[in-house]
C-alpha positions as CSV (number, residue, x, y, z in Angstrom):
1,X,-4.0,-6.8,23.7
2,X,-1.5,-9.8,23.6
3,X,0.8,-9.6,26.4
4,X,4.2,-7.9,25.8
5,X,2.6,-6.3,22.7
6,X,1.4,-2.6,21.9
7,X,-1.0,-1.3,19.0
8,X,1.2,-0.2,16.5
9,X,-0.4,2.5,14.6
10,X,2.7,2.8,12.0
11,X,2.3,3.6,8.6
12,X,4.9,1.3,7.6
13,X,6.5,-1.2,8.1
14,X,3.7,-1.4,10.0
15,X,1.7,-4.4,12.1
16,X,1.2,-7.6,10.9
17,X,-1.8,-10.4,11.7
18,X,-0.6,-11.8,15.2
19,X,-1.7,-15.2,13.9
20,X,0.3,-15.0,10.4
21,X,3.4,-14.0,13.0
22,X,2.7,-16.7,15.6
23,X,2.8,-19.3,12.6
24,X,5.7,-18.3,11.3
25,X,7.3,-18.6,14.6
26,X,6.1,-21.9,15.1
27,X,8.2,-23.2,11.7
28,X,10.7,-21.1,12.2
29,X,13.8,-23.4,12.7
30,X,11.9,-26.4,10.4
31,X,10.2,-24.9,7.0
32,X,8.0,-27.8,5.9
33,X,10.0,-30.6,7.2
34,X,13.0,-29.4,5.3
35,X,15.2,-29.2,8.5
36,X,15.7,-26.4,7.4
37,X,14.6,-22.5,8.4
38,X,13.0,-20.2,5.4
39,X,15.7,-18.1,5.7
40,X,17.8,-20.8,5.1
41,X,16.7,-23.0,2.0
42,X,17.8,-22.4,-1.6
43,X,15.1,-20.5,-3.8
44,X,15.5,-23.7,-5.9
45,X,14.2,-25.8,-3.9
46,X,10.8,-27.7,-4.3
47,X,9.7,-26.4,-1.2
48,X,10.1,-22.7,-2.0
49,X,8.1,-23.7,-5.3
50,X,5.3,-24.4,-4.0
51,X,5.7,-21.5,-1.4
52,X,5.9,-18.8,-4.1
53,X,3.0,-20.4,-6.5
54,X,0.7,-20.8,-4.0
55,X,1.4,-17.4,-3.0
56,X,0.8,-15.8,-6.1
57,X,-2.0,-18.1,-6.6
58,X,-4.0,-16.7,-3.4
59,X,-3.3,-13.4,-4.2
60,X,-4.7,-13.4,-7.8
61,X,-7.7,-15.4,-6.1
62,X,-8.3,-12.8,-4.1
63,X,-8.1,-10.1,-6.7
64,X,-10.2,-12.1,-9.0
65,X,-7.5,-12.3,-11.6
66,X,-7.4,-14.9,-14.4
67,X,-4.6,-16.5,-16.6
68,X,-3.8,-13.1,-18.8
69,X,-2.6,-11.5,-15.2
70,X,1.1,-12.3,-13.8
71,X,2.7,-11.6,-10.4
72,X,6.0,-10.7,-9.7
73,X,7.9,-10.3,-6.9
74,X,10.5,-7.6,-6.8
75,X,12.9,-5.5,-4.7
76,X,13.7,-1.5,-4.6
77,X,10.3,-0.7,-3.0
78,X,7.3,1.1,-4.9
79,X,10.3,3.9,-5.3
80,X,12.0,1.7,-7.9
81,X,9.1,1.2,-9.6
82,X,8.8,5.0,-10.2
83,X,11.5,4.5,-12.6
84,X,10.9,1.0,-14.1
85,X,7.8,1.9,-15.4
86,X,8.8,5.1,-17.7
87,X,11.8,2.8,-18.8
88,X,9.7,0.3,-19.9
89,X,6.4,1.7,-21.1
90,X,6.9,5.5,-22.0
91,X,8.1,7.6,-25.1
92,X,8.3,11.0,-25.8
93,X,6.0,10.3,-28.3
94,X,3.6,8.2,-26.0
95,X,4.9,9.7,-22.0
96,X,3.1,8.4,-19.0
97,X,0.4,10.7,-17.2
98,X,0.7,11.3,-14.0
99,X,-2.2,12.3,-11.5
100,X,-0.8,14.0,-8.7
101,X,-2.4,13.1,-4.9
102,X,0.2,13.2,-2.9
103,X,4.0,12.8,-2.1
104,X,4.5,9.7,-3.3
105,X,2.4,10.4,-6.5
106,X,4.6,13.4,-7.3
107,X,7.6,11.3,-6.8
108,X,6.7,8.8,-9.2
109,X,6.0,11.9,-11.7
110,X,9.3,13.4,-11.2
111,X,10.7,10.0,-12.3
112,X,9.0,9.9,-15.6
113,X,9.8,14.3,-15.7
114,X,14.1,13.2,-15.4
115,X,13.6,11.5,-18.1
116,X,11.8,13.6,-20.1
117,X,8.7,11.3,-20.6
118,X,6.1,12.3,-18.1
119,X,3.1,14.8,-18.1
120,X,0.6,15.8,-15.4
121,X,-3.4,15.1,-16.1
122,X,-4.3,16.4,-12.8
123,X,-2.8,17.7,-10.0
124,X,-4.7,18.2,-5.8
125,X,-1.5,19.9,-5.1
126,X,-2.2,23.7,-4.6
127,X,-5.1,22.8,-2.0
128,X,-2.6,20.9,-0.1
129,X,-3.3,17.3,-1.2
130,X,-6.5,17.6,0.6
131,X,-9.0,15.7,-2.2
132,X,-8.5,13.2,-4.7
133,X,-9.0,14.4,-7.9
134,X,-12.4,13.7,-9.8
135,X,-12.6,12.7,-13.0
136,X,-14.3,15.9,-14.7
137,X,-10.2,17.1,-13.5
138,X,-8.8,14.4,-15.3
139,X,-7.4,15.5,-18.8
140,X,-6.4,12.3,-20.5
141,X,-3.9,12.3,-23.7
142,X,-5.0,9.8,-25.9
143,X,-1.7,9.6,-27.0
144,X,-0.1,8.2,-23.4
145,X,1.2,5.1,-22.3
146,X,-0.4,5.2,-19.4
147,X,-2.3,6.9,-16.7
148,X,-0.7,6.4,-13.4
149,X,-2.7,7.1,-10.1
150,X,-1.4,6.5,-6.3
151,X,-4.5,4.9,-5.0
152,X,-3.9,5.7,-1.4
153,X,-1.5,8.4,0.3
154,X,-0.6,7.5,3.4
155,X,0.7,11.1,4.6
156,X,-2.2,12.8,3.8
157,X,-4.8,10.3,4.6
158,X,-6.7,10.8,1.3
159,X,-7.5,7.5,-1.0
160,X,-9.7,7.1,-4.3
161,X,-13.3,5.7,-4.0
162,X,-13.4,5.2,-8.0
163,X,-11.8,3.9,-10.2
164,X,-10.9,5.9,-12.9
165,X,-12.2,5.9,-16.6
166,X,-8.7,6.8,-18.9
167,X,-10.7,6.5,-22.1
168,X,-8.7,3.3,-23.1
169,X,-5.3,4.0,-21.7
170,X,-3.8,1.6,-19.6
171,X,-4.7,2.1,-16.3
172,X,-1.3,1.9,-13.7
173,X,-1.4,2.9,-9.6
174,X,0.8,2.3,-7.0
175,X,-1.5,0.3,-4.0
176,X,1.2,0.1,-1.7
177,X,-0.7,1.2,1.1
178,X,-4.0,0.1,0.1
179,X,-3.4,-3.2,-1.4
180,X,-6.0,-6.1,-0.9
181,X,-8.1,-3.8,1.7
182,X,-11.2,-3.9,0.2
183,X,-12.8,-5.7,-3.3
184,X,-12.2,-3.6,-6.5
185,X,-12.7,-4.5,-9.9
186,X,-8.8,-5.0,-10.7
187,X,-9.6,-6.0,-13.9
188,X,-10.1,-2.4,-14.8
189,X,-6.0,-1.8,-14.0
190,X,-3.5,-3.0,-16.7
191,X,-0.9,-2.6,-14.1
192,X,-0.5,-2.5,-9.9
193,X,2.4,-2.3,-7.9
194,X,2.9,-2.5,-3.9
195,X,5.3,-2.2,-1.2
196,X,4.3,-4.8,1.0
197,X,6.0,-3.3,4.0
198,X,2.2,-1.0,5.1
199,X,-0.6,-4.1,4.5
200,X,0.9,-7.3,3.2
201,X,4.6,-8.1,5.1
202,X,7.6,-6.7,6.1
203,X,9.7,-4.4,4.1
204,X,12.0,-5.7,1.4
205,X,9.2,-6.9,-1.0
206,X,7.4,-5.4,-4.1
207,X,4.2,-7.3,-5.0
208,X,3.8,-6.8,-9.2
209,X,-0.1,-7.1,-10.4
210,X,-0.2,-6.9,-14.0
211,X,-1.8,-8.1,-17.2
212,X,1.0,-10.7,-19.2
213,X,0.7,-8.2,-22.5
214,X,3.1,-5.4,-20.7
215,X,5.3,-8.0,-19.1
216,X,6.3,-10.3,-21.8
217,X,8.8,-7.9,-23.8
218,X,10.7,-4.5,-22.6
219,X,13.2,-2.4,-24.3
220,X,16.4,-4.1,-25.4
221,X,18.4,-1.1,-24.7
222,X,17.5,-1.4,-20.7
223,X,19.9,-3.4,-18.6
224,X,19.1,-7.5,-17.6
225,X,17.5,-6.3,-14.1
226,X,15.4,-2.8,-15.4
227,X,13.3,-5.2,-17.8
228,X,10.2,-6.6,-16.3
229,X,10.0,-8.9,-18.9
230,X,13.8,-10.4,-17.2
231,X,11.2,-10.9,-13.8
232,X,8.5,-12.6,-15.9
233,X,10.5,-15.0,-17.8
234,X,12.0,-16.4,-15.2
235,X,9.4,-16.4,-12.7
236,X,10.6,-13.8,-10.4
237,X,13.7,-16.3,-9.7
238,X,16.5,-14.4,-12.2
239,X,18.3,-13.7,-9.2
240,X,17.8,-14.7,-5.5
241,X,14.7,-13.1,-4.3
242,X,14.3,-11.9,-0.6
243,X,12.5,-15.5,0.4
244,X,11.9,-14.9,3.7
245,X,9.6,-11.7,2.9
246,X,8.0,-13.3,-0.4
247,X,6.7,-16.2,2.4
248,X,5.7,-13.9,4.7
249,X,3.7,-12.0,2.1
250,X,1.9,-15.5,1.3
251,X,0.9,-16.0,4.7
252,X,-0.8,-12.8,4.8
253,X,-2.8,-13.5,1.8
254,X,-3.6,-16.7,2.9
255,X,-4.4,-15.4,6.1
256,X,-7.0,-12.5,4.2
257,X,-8.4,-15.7,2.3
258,X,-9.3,-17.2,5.6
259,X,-10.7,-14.1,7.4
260,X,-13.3,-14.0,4.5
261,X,-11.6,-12.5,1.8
262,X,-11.5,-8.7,0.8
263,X,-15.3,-8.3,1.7
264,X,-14.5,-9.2,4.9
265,X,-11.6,-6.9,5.2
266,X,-12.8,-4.0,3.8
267,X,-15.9,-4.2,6.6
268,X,-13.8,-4.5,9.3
269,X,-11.7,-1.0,7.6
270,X,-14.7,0.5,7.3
271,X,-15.8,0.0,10.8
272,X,-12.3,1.1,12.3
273,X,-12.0,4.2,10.3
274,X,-15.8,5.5,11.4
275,X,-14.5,5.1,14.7
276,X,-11.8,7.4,14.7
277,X,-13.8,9.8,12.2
278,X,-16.1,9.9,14.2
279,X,-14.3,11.2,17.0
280,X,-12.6,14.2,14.9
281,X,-16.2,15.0,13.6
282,X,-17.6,15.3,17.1
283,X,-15.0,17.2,18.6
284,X,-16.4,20.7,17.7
285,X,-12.8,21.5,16.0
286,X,-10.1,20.3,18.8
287,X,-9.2,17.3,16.0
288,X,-9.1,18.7,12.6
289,X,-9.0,16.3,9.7
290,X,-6.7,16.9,6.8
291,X,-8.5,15.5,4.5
292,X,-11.9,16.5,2.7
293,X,-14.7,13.7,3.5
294,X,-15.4,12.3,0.2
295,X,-11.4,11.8,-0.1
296,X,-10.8,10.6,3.5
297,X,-8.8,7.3,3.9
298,X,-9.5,4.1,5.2
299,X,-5.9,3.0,5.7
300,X,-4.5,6.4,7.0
301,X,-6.7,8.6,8.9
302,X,-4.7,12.0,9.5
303,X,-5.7,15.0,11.7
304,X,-4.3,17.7,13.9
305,X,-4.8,19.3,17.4
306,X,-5.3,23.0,18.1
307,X,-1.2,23.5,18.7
308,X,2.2,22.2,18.1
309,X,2.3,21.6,21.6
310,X,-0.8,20.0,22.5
311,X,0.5,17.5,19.9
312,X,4.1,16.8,21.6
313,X,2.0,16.0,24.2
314,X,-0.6,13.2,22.5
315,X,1.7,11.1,21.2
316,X,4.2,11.1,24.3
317,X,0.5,10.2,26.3
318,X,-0.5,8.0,23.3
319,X,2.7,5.8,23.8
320,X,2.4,5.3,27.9
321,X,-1.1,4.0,27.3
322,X,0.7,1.6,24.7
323,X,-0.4,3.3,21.6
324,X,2.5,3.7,19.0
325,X,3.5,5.5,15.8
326,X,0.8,8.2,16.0
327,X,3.1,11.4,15.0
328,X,2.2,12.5,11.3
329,X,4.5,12.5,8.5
330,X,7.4,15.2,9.0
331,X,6.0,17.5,5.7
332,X,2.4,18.1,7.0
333,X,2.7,17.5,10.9
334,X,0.2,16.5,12.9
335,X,-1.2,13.0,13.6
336,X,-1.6,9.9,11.5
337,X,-3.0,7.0,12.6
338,X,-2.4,3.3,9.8
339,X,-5.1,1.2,10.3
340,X,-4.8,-1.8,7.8
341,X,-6.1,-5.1,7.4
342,X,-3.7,-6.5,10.7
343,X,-5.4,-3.8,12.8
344,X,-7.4,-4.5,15.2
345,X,-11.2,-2.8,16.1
346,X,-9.9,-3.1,19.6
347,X,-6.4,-1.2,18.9
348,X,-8.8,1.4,17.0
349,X,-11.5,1.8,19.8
350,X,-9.0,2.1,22.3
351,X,-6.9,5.0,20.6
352,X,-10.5,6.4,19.5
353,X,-11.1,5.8,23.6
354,X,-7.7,8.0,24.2
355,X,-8.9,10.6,21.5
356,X,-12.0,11.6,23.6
357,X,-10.3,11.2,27.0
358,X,-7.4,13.7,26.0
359,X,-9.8,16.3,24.1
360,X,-12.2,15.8,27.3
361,X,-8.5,17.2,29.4
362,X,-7.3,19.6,27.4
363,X,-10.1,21.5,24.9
């Protein structure tokens, strides 16, 4: 562990690459020569240019995206975009389908519901979001704009291992928490969304993945700043973006690109997320995962202890050994441990390390 540092098992905003943060630093006061800092120089500038396209560039390099693809960069959070996407692409007569998986998949439902536009396909709800639902559950309108899917939920540690088939509707899902983890055939998704603040950069950012045929015209009645086609146009640059976060986001992807690439990064997820599986599994019961096995995340691995109490106490122990942000989400309790790309194997062996030694104490 650097010095000075601790594992921050967050689920957002959550850790970073130390390198991407340790370059940063380094250029800090002087952005490419400009004498200037990033949080400093005009979004007009040449510099910033080349910032954002390369940016943008890695990341649809790294999805395996061609020319008919855009990416925007936005503000508001994945939230937001639970309400710009009914504006833009849903009708009573066409709504958007919602599968509900989680919190954050309800939310975006309830969106498209206020307005009067939005239907549920599927719903893991009444078991207690504990599976991702199949697609023999899925019952797809023909008739909708879209079918929107929350690809991984961070607060109850479930994420999709398919991908889907909507019988020719667009294809939408929020990644925010699973975003560039592992290789996926994106070309199957019309449209993805992200808040970067869980696996790609600190909060302030929206990351916009989507094919140029739903970006290139919205409503007329929306306002300048609902239309995505206003982002597209103009490059993401219509207003002042948040620069600082937009660069910070690049150096992540570049830093992925580097590392080997989504392969690369979904081994390394794979392999930290047996580790602490494999502790719950062995523990005869003492650590109880929330989530069924086919279903179980590899960003967000969530499980509880055999009382309230004995729970109080793991995190409070986690933390002195310098392990941080292990308390689960307020709605299901527990313990939730966010291990994406920027994790470490050694931050996830040594919590796995603490898991045994505290079961060994107090089953």
């Amino acid at each position: 562990m650097e010095a000075n540092r601790i594992y921050n098992f967050n689920p957002g905003p959550a850790t970073l690459p130390l390198p991407v943060l340790k370059e940063a630093q380094a250029e800090f006061l002087n952005f490419h020569e400009s004498g200037m800092s990033i949080l400093e120089i005009s979004h007009r500038a040449k510099e910033y240019a080349a910032m954002q396209a390369q940016a943008k560039a890695d990341i649809k390099e790294l999805m395996g995206l061609g020319d008919d693809y855009e990416v925007l960069f936005m503000t508001g959070g994945a939230s937001t975009q639970f309400a710009f996407l009914p504006l833009n692409f849903a009708s009573k007569e066409h709504p958007g389908s919602y599968v509900l998986s989680g919190s954050f998949a309800e939310k975006a439902y309830k969106e498209a519901e206020h307005l009067g536009i939005g239907e549920i396909v599927a719903s893991s709800k009444e078991g207690g979001y504990r599976h991702i639902p199949t697609q023999e559950e899925l019952k797809i309108d023909k008739d909708a704009a879209y079918v929107h899917l929350c690809y991984n939920n961070t607060i109850y540690g479930t994420e999709y291992h398919y991908i889907p088939d909507t019988q020719g509707v667009p294809l939408f899902a929020d990644m925010s928490s699973d975003m560039l983890s592992r290789p996926l055939d994106f070309q199957k998704f019309d449209f993805i969304y992200a808040g970067v603040q869980k696996n790609l950069g600190p909060a302030g950012v929206t990351l916009v993945v989507a094919k140029k045929s739903f970006l290139e015209k919205s409503p007329e009645s929306l306002p300048t700043m609902f239309k995505y086609e206003t982002f597209f146009k103009k490059d993401s640059l219509y207003n002042t973006p948040p620069a600082f976060n937009i660069y910070m986001v690049g150096k992540v992807a570049a830093w992925i690109k580097a590392e080997g690439g989504l392969a690369e990064m979904e081994k390394r997820n794979k392999k930290k997320a047996a580790r602490l599986y494999g502790v719950i599994d062995a523990s005869n019961g003492f650590y109880r995962g929330h989530a069924e096995k086919d279903s179980r995340s590899f960003m967000n691995v969530t499980f509880r202890l055999p009382s309230e109490e004995l729970e109080k106490t793991f995190v409070a122990e986690a933390l002195a050994k310098g392990l941080s942000g292990v308390k689960g989400h307020r709605s299901v309790g527990g313990m939730r441990a966010s291990i994406y790309n920027a994790m470490t194997y050694e931050g996830v062996d040594a919590l796995a390390c603490f898991m045994e030694a505290f079961e060994k104490a107090h089953a």
